[in-house]
Backbone as a printed PyTorch tensor [residue, N CA C, xyz], in Angstrom:
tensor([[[-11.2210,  -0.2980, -11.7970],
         [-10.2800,   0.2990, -12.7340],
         [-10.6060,   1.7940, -12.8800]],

        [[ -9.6540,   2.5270, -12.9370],
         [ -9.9600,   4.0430, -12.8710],
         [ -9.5390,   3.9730, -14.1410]],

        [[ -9.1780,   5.6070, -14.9010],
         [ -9.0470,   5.6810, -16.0860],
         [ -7.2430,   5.6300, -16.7020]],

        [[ -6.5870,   5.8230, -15.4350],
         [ -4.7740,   5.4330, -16.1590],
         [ -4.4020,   4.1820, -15.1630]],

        [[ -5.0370,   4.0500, -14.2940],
         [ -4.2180,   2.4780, -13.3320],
         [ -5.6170,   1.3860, -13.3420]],

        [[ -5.0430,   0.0730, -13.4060],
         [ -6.0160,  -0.6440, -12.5030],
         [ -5.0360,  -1.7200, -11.7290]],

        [[ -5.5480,  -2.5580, -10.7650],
         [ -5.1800,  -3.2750, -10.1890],
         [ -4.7510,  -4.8440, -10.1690]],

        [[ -3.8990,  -5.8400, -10.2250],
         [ -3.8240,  -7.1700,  -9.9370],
         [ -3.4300,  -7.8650,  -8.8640]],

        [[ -4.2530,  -8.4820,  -8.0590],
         [ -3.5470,  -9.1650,  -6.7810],
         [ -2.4860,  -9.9990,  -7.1720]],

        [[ -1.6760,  -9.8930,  -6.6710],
         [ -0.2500, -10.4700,  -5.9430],
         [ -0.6950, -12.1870,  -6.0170]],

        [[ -0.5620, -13.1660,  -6.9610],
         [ -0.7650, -14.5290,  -6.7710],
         [ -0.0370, -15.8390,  -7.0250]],

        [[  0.7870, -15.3480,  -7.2610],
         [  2.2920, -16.5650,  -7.3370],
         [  3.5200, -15.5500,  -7.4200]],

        [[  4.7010, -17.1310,  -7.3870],
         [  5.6990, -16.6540,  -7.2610],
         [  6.5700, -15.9980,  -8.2910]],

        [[  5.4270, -16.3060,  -9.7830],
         [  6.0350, -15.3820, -10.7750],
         [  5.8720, -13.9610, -10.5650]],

        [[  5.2920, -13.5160,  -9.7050],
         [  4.6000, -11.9620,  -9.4250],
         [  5.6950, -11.2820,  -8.8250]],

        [[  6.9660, -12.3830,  -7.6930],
         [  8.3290, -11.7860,  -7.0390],
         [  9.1280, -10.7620,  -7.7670]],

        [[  9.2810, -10.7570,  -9.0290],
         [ 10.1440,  -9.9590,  -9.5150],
         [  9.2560,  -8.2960,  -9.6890]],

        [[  8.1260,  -8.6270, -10.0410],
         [  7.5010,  -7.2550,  -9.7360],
         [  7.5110,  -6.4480,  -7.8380]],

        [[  7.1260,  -7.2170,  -7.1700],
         [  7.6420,  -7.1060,  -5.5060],
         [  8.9700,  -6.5000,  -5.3630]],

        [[  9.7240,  -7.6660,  -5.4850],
         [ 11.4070,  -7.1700,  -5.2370],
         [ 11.3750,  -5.7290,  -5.9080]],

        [[ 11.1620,  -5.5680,  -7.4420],
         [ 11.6290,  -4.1370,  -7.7090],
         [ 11.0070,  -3.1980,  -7.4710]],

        [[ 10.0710,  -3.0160,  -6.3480],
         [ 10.0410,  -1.9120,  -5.2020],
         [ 10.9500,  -1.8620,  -4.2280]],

        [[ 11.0740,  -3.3240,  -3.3850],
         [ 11.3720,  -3.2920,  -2.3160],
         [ 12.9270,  -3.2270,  -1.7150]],

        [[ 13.3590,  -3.3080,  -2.9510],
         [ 14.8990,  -3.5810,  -3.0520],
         [ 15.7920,  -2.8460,  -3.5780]],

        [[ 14.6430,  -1.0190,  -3.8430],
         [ 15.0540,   0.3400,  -4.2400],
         [ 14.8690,   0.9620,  -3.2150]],

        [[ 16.1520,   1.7790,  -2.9980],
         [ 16.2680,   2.6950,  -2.1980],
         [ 15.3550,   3.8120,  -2.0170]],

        [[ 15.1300,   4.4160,  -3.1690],
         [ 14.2950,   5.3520,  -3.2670],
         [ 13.0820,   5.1940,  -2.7620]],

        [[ 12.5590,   4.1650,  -3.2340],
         [ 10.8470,   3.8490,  -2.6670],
         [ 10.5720,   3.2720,  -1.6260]],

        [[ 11.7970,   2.6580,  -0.9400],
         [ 11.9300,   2.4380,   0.5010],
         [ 12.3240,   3.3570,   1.7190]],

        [[ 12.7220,   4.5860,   0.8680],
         [ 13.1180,   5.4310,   1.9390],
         [ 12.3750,   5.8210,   3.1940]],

        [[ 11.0530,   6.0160,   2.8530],
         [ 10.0890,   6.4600,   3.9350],
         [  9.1450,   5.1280,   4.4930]],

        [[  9.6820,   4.1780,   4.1660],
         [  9.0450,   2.9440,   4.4660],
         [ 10.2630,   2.3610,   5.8060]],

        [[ 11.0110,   1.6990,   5.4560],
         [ 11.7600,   0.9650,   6.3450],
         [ 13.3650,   1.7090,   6.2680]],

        [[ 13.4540,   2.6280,   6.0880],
         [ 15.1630,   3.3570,   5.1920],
         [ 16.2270,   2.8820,   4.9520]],

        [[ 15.8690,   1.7900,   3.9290],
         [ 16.4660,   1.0090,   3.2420],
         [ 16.0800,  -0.1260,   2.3770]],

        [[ 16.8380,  -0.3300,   1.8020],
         [ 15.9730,  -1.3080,   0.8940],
         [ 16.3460,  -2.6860,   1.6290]],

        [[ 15.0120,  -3.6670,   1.0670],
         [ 15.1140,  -4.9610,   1.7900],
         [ 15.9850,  -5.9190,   0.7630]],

        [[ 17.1780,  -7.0570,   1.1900],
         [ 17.7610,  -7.8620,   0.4790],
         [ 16.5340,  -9.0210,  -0.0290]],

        [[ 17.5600,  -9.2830,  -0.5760],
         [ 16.9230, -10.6970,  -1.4370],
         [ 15.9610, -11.6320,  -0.2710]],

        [[ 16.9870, -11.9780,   0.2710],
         [ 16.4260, -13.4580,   1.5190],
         [ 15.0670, -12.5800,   1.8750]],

        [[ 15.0390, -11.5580,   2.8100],
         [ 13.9960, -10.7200,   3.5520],
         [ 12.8640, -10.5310,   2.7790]],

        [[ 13.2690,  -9.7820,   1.3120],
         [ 12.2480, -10.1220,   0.5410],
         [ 11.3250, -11.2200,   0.0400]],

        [[ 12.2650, -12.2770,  -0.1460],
         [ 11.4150, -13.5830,  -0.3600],
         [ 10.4270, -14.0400,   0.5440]],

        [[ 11.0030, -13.8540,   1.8330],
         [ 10.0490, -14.2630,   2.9240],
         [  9.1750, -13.0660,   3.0310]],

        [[  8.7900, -12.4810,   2.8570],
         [  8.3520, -11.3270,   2.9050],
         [  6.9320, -11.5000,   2.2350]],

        [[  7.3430, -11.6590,   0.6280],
         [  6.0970, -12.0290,  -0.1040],
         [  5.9860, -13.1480,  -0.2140]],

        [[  6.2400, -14.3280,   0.9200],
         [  6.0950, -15.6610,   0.8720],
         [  4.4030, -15.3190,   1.6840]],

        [[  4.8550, -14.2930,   2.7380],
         [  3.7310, -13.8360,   3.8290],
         [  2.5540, -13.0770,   3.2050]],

        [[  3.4220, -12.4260,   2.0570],
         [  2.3420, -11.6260,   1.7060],
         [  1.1970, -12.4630,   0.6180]],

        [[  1.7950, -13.1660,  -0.4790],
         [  0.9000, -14.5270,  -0.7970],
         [  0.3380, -15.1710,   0.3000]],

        [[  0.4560, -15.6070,   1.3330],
         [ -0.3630, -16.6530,   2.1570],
         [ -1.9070, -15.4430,   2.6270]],

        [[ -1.3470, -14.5870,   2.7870],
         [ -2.3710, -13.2460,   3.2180],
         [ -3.3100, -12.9430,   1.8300]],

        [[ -2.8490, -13.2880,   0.9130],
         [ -3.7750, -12.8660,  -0.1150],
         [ -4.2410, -13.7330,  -0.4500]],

        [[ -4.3140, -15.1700,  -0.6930],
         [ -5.0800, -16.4910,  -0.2800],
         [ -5.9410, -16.5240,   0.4160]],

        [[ -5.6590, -16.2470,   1.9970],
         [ -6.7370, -16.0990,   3.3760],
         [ -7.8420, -15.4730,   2.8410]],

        [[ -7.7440, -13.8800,   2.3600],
         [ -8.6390, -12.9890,   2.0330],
         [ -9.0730, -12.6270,   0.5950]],

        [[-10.1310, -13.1710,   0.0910],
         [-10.4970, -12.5680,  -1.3210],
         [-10.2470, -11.2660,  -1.1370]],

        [[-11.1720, -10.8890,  -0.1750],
         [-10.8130,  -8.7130,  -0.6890],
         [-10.3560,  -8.1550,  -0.3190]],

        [[ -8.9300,  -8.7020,   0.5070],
         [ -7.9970,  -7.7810,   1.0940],
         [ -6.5160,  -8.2450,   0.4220]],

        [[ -5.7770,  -7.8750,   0.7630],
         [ -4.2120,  -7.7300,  -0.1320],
         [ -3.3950,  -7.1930,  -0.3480]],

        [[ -2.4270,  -7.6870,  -1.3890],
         [ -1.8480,  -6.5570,  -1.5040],
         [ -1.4300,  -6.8350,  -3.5060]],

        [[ -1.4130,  -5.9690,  -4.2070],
         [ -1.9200,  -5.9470,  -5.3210],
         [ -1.0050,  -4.9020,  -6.7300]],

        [[ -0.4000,  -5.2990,  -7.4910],
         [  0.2310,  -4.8400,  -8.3570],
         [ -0.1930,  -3.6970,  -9.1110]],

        [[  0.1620,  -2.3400,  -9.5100],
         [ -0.5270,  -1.3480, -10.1690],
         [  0.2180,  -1.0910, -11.3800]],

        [[ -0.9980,  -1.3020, -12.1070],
         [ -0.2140,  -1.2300, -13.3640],
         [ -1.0730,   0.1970, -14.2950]],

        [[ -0.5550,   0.5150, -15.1900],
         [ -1.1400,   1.5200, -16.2370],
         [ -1.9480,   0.8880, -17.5450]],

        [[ -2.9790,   1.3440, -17.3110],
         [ -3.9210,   0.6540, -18.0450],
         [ -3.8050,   0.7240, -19.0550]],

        [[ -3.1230,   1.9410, -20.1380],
         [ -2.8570,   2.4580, -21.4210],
         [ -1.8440,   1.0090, -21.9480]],

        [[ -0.8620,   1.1020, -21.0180],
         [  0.9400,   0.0480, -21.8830],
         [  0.7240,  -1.2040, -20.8960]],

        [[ -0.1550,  -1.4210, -19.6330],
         [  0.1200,  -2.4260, -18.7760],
         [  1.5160,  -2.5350, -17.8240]],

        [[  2.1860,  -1.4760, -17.8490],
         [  3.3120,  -1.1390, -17.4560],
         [  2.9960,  -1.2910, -15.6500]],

        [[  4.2520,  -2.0060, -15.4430],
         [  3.6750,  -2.7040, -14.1100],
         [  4.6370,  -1.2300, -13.1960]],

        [[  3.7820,  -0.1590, -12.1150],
         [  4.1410,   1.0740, -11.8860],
         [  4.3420,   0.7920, -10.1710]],

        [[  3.7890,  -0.0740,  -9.4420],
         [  3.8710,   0.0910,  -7.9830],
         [  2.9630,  -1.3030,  -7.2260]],

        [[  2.8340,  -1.0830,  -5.9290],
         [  1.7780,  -1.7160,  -5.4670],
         [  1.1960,  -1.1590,  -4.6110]],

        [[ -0.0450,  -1.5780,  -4.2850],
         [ -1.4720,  -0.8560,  -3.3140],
         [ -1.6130,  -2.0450,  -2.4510]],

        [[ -2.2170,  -2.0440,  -0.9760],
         [ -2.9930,  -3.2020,  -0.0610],
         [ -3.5330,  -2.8640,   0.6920]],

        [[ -4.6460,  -3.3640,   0.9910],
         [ -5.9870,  -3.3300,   1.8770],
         [ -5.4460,  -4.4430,   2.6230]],

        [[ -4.7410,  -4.1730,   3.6750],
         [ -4.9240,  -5.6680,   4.8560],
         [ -5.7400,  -5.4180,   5.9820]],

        [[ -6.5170,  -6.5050,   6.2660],
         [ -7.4420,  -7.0000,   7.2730],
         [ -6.7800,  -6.6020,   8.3060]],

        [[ -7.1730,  -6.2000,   9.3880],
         [ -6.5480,  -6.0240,  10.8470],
         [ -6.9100,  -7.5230,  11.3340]],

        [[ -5.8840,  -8.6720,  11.9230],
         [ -6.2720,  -9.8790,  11.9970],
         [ -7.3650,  -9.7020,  13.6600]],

        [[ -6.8680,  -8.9270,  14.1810],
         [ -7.1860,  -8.5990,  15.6720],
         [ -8.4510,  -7.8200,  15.5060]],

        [[ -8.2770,  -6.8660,  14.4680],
         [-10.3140,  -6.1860,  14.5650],
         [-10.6410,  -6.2130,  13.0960]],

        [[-11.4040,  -7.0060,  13.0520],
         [-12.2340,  -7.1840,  11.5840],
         [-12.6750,  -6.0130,  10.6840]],

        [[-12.7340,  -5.0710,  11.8670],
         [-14.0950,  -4.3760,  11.6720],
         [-12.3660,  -2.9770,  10.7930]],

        [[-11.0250,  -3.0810,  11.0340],
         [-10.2480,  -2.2440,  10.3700],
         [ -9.2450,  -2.9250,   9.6870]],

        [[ -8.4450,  -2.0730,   8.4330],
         [ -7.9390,  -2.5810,   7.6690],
         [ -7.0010,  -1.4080,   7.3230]],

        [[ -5.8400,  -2.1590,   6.8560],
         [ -4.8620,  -0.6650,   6.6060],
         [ -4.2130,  -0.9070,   5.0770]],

        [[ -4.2560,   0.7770,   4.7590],
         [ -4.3350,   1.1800,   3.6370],
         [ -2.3940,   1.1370,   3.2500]],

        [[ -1.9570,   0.9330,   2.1550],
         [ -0.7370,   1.3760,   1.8730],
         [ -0.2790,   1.7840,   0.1590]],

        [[  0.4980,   1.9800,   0.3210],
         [  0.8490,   2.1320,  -1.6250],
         [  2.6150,   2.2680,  -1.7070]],

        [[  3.3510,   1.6270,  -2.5300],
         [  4.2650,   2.2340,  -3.4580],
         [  4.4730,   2.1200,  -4.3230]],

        [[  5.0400,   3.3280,  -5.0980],
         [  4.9250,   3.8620,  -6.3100],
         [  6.5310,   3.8180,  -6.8580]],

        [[  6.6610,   3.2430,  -8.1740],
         [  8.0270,   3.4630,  -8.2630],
         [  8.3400,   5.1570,  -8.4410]],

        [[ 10.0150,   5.1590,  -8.3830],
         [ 10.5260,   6.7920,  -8.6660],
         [  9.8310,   7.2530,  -9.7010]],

        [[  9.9520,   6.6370, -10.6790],
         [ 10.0420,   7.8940, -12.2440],
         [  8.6300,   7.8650, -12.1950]],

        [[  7.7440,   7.5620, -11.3950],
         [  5.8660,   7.7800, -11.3200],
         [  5.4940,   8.4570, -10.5910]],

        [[  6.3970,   9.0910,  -9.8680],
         [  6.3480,  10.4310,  -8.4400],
         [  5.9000,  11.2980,  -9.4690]],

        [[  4.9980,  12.3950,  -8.1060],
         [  4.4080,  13.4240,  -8.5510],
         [  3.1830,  13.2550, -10.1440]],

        [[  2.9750,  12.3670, -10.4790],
         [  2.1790,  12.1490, -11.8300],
         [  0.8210,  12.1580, -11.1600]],

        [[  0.1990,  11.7360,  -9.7750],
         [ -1.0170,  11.6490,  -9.5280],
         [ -1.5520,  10.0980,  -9.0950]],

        [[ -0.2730,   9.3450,  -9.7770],
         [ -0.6790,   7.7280,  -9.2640],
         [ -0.7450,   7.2250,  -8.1120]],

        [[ -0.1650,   7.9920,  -6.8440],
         [ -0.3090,   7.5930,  -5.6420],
         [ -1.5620,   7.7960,  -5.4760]],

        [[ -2.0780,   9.2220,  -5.7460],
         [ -3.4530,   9.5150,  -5.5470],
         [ -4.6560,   8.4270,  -6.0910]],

        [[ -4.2710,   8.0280,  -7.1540],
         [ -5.2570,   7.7950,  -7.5490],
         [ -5.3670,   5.6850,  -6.5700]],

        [[ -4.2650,   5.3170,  -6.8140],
         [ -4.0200,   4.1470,  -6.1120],
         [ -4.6440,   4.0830,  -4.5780]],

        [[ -4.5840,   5.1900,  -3.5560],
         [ -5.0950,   5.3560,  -2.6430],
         [ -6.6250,   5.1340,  -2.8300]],

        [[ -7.6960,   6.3650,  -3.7840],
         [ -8.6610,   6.4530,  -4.3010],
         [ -9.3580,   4.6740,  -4.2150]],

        [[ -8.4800,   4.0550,  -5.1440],
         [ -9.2080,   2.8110,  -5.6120],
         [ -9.1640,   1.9900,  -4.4480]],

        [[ -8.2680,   1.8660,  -3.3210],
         [ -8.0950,   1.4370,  -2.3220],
         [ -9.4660,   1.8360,  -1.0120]],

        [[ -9.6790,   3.1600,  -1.1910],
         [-10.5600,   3.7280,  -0.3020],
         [-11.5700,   3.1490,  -0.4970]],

        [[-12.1050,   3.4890,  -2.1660],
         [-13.2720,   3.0390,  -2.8720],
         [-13.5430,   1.5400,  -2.5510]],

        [[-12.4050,   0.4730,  -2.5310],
         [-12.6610,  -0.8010,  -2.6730],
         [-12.9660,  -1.1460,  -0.6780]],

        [[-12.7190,  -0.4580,   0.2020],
         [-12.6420,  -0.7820,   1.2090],
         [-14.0300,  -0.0390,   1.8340]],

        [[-14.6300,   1.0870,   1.1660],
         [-16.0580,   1.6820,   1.3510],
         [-17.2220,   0.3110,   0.8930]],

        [[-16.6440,  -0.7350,  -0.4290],
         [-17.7240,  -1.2940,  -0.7290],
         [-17.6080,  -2.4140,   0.4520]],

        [[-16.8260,  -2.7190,   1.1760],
         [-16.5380,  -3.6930,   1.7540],
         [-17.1790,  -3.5540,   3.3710]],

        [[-18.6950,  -4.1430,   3.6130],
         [-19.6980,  -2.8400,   4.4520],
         [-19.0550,  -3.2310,   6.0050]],

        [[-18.8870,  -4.8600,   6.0130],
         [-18.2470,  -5.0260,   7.3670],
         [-17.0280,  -4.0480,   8.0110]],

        [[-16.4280,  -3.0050,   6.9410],
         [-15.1970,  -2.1690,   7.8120],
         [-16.0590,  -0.8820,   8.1720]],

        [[-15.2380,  -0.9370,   9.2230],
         [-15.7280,   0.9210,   9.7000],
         [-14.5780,   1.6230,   9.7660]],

        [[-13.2350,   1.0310,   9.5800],
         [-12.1070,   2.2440,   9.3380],
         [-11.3080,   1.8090,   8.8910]],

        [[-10.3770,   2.2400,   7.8640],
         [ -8.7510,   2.2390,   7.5140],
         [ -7.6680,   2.9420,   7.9790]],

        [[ -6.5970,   2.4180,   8.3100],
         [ -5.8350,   3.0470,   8.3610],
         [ -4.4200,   3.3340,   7.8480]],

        [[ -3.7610,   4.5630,   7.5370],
         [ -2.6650,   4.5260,   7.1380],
         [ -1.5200,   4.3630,   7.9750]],

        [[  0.0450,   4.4780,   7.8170],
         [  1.1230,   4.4060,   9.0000],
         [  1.5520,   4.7010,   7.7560]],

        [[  2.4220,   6.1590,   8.1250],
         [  3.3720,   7.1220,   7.1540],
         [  4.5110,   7.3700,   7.6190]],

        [[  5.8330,   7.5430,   7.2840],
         [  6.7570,   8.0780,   8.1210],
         [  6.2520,   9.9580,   8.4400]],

        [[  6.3270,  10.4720,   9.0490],
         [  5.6300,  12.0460,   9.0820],
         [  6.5620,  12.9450,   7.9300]],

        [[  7.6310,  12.7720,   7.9840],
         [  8.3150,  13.4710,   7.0800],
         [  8.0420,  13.1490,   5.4460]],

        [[  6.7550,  11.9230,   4.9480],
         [  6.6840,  12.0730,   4.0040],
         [  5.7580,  12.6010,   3.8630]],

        [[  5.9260,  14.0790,   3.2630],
         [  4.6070,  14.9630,   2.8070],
         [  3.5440,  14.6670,   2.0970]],

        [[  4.3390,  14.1990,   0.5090],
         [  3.4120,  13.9950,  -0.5150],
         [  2.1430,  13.1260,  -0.0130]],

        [[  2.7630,  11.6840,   0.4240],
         [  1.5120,  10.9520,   0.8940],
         [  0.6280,  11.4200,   2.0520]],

        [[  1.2120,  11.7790,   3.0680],
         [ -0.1620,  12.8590,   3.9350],
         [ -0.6700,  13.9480,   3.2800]],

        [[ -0.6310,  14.5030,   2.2700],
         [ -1.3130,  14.9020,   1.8310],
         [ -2.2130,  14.3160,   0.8980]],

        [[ -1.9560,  13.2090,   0.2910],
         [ -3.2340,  12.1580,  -0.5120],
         [ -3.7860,  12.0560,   0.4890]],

        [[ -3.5550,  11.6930,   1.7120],
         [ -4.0850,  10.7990,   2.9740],
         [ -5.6680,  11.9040,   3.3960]],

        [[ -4.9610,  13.1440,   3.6660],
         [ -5.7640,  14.2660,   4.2250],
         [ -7.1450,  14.4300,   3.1810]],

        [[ -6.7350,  14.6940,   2.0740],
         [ -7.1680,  14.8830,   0.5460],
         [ -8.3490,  13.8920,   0.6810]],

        [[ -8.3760,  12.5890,   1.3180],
         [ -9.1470,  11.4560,   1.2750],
         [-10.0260,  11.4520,   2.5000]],

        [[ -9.9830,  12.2620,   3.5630],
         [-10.6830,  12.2080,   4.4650],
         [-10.0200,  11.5320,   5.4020]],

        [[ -8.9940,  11.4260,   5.7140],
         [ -7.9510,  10.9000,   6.6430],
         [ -7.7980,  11.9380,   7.9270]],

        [[ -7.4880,  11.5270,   9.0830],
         [ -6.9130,  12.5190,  10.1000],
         [ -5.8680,  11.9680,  11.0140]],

        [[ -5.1700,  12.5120,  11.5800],
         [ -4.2370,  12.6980,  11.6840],
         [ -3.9450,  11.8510,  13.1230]],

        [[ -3.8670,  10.8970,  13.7080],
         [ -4.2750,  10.2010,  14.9100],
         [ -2.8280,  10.5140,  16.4730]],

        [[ -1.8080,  10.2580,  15.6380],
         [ -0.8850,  10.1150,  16.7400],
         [  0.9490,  10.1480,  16.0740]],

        [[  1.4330,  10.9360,  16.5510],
         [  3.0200,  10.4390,  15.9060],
         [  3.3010,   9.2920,  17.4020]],

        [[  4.1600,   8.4020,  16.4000],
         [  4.5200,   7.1430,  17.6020],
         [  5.6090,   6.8310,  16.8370]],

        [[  6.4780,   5.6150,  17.4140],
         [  7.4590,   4.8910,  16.8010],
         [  6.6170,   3.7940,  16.0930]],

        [[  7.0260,   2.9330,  14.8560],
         [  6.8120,   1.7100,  14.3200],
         [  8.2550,   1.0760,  14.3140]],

        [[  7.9550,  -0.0150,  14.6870],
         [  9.2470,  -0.9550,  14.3880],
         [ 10.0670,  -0.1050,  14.1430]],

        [[ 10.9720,   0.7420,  15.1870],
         [ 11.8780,   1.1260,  15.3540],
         [ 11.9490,   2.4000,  14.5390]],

        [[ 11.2940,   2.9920,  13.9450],
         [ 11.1310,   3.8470,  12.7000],
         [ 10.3050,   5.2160,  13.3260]],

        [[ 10.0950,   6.0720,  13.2070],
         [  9.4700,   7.2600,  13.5830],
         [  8.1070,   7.0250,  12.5800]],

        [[  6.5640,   7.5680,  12.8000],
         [  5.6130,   6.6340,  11.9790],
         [  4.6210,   8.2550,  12.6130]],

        [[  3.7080,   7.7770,  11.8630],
         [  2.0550,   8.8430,  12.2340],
         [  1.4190,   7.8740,  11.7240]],

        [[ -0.0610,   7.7670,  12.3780],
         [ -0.9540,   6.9320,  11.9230],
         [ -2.3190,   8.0470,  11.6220]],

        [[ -2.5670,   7.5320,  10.4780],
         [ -3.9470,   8.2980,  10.0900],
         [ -4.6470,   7.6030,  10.4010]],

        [[ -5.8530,   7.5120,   9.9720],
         [ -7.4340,   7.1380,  10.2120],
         [ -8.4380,   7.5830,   9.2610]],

        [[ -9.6340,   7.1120,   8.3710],
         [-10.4160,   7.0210,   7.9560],
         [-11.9510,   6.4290,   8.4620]],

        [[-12.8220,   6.8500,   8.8740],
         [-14.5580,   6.2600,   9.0920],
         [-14.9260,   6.0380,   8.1210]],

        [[-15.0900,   5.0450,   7.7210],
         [-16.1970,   4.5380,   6.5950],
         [-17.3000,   4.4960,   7.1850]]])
């Protein structure tokens, strides 16, 4: 817990309505997939993302809330690379009206922090669209570099990198 967010993993299906209202806003999907995901897509979506947070005590993906009101603000995840143990990739979104306040930053932070205590990784990584600034710059800010622009699933993407 830092001093304005802390974290809750993602653990039933009462948790969907916090999910969906990221994923199903335009705004906070823009630099993710550019568009928002429907209902059906979503469901299955965090049907996957519960079974993944089951598998792994310390990886996930995890609700951010404000520690002051409990005000449920975004989500953060540390997922396991299933293929190399040894990496795990970092992500965050933040709803609109929490842009620019510092919460991405700090959501990243607790993410880094929680994946430094975790001794079996030796790297994280991010996948950004390049045109989103704000977050390459948390990314950089964190000791991130800059690896490759490539396509993702059809999407234009940069992948950072972190050494733990």
């Amino acid at each position: 817990m830092t001093g304005r967010i802390y974290f809750e993993k993602f653990c039933s299906e009462e948790d969907f309505p916090y999910y969906f209202s990221l994923v199903s806003d335009e705004k906070v999907m823009a630099m993710v997939t550019e568009r928002a995901i429907p209902l059906e897509e979503a469901e299955n979506n965090f049907e996957r993302l519960l079974l993944k947070n089951e598998r792994h005590e310390e990886f996930g993906s995890y609700k951010i809330y404000i520690s002051s009101t409990r005000e449920f603000i975004g989500l953060a995840k540390l997922d396991l690379d299933e293929d190399n143990p040894l990496e795990a990739e970092l992500g965050y979104l933040i709803r609109p009206d929490y842009w620019g306040k510092g919460y991405g930053s700090e959501a990243a932070e607790l993410i880094i922090s929680k994946a430094e205590k975790l001794h079996e990784l030796r790297r994280i990584t991010a996948i950004i669209d390049p045109n989103n600034i704000p977050s390459k710059k948390i990314l950089l800010k964190n000791g991130f570099i800059s690896e490759k622009l490539c396509e993702f699933q059809g999407l234009p993407g940069e992948i950072l990198s972190k050494i733990l």
